[in-house]
N, C-alpha and C positions, 0 to 999 in steps of 0.2 A: 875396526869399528870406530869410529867417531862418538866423541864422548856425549852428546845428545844421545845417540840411537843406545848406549849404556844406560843414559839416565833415565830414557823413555820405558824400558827393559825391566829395567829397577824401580821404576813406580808401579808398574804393572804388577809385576809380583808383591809386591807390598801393599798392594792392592787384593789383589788372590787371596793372599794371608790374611790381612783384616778380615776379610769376609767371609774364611774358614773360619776363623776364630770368633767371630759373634755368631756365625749358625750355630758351632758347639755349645758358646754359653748358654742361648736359648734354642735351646732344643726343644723346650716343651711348646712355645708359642711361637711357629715358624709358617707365615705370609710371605707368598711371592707374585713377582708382577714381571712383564717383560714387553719391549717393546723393539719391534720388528720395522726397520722402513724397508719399502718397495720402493724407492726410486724415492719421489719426494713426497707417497702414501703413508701413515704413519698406521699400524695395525697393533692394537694394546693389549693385554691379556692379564688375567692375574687371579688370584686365590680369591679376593674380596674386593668388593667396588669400589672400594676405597682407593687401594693400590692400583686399580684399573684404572679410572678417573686420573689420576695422579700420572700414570705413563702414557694417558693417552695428552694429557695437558704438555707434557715436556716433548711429544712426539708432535705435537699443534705446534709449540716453539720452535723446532730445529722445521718443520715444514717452511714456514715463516724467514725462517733465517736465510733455505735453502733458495727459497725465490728474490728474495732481495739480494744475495749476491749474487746469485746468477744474473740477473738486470743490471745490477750495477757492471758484471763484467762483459756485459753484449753490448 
């Protein structure tokens, strides 16, 4: 394996971890949101509107992103 596809590996997991270990600390106050694309559709979901509005906003960005380089690369 090539030492990116290590590092990519090991952020991810370090990643996993951070995020198990803040769900345990707040266990009592626990909101979730998730966000799903179809292709370059962005589909948001979440416990409270808050969180929803918030992953449909960064799902509107990466839509965004997706059509500008796709044009720049046609």
């Amino acid at each position: 394996m090539t030492d990116i596809i290590k590092l990519g590996l090991s952020l991810i997991l370090i990643g996993f971890a951070l995020v198990l270990v803040g769900a345990v600390l707040s266990a009592g106050n626990i909101a979730f949101g998730g966000l799903i694309m179809i292709g370059p559709i962005p589909v948001a979901f979440g416990s409270s509107p808050g969180i929803t509005v918030a992953a449909m906003v960064i799902g509107l960005l990466l839509m965004v992103m997706f059509f500008i380089i796709g044009r720049r690369n046609a």
